[in-house]
C-alpha positions in Angstrom: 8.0 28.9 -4.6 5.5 26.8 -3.6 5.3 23.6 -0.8 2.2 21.3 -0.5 2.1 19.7 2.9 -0.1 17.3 3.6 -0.9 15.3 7.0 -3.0 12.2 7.7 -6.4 12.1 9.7 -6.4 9.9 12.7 -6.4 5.9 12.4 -5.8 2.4 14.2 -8.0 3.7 17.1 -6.2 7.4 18.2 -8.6 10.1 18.8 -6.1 12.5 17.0 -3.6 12.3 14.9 0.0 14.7 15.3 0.1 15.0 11.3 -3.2 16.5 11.3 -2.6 19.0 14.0 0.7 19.9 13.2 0.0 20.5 9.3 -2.9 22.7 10.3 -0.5 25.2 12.4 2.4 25.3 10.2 3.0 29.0 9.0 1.3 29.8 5.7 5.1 31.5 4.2 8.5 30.4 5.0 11.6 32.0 4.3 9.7 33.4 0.3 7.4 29.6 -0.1 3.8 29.2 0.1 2.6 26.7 2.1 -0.1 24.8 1.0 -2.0 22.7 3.5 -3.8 19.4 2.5 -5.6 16.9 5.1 -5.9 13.7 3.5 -7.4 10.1 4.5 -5.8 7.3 5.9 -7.0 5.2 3.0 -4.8 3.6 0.4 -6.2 5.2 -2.9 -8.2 7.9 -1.8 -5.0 9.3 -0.2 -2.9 9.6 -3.5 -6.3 11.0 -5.6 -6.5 13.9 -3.8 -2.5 14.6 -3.4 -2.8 14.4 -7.4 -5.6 16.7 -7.3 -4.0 19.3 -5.6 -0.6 19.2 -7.7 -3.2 19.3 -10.5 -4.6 22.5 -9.0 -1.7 24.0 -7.3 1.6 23.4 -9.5 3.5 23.0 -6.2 7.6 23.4 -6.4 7.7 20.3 -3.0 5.3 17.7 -2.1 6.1 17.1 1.7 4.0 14.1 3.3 3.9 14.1 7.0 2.7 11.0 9.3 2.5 9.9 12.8 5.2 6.9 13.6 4.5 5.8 16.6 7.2 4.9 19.1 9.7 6.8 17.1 12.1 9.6 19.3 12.6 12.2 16.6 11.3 13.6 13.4 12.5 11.3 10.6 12.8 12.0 7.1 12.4 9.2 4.8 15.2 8.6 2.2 13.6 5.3 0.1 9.6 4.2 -0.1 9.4 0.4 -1.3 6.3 -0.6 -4.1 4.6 -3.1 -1.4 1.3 -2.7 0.3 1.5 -4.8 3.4 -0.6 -3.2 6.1 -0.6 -4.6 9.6 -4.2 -3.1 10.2 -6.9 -2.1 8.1 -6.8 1.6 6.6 -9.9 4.1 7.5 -11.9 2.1 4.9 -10.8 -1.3 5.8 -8.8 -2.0 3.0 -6.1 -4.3 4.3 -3.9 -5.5 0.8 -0.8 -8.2 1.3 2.1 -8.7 -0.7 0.6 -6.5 -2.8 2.4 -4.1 -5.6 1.5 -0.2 -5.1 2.1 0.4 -8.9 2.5 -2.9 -11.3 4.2 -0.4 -13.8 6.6 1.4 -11.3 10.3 0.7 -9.8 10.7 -1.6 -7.2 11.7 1.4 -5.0 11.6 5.3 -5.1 14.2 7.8 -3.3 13.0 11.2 -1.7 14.6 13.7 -4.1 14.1 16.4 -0.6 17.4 17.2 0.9 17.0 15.1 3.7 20.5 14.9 5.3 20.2 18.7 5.0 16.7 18.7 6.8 18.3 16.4 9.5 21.0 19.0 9.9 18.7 22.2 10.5 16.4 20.6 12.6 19.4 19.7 14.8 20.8 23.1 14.5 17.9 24.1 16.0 17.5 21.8 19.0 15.0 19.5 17.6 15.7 15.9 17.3 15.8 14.2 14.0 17.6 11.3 11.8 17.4 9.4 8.8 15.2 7.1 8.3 15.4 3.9 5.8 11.8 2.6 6.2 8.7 4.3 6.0 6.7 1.1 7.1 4.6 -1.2 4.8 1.3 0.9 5.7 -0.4 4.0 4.4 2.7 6.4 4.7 5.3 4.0 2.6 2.0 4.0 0.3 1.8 7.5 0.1 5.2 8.3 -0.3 6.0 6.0 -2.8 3.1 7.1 -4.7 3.9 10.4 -4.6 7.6 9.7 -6.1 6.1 7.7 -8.7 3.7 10.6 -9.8 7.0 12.3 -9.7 8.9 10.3 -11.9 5.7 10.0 -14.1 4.0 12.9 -14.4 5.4 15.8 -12.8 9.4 15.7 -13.5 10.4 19.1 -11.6 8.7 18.9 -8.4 11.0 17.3 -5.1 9.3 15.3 -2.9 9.6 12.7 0.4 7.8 12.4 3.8 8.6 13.1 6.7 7.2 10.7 10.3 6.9 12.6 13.5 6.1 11.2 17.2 3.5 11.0 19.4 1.8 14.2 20.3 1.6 14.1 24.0 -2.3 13.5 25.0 -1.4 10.1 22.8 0.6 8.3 25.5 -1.0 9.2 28.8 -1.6 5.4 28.9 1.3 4.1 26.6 3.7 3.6 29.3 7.5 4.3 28.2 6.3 5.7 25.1 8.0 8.3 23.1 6.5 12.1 22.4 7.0 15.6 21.1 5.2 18.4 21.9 3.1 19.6 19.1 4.8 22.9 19.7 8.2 21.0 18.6 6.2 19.5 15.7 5.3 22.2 14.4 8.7 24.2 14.4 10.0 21.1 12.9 7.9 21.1 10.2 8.6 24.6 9.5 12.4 24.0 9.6 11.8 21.1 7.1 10.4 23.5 4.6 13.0 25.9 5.6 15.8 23.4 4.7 13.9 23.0 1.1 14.3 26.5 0.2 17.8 26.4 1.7 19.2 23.9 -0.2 18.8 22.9 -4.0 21.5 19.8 -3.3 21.2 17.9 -0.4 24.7 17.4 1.6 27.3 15.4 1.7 26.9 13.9 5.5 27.0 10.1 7.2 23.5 9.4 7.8 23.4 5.5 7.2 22.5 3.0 9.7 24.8 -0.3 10.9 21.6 -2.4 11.1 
């Protein structure tokens, strides 16, 4: 079995980025899976080309994206990725696109076909928080996700794949006052969990995980 990981390089003006640092340390074999790592750029096309590259190369069994969110508590699997480009800031290479359609020929949305109420469960098993999530922004991650579904449901049938958003690393928010963290230590094991959980469970579970608003 294999798992191609891949996490963002920094953007909007942080000297790091947790996705980055956290991909890189992730153990090479989990529970029988290769782990492939991939760093890719925060930029709106260039992102997807070299995630289909390494597919290409690799023939991966997962696709798991991982990316920084900002003011979020926990580590979040995403369940749905919409087809809109609507970025708040720039990317790396100062594209900025509104209203605009990722793919003109794809659905309006795409669901993560990772077990991701399972995920939710083993990371809290183990201590580390998580939840659903029902929005992966408008920005580079929803881009990336839903791109990476649409390959899916294009060209490669048999793979699972989703993203997962992670906190703050800690040297992020010395000067964001009452801002949420996680220790890149907790990251990490997260991460590993995550792909743990994929090798765990073909089917995902049968759990509440919705939201009221």
């Amino acid at each position: 079995m294999k798992v191609l990981m891949t996490g963002f390089d920094p953007f909007g003006g942080e000297p790091i980025n947790p996705a980055e640092e956290a991909v890189k340390r992730v153990s090479e074999e989990i529970n029988g899976a290769e782990v492939i790592k991939l760093i890719i750029p925060t930029v709106q096309d260039k992102s997807l080309e070299k995630i289909d590259e390494a597919i290409d190369l690799h023939k991966p069994d997962f696709v798991i994206c991982v990316g920084q969110a900002g003011g979020r508590f926990d580590i979040s699997p995403e369940k749905v990725a919409i087809n809109l480009n609507d970025f708040r800031i720039p990317d790396n290479e100062g594209n900025q696109p509104t209203d605009s359609s990722i793919k003109e020929d794809g659905e309006i949305a795409y669901f993560s076909n990772l077990p991701v109420k399972a995920i939710v469960k083993h990371l809290r098993d183990q201590e580390i928080p998580a939840s659903l999530s029902y929005t992966a922004g408008t920005f580079v991650c929803n881009h990336v996700m839903y791109g990476v579904m649409y390959m899916i449901d294009k060209k490669y049938p048999n793979i699972k794949g989703g993203f997962i958003h992670i906190p703050f690393a800690p040297s992020q928010v010395m000067e964001k006052k009452n801002t949420p963290y996680m220790s890149l230590d907790d990251i990490v094991k997260g991460l590993e969990l995550v792909v743990e959980a994929c090798t765990l469970y073909p089917e995902d579970i049968k759990v509440v995980g919705g939201e009221i608003l």
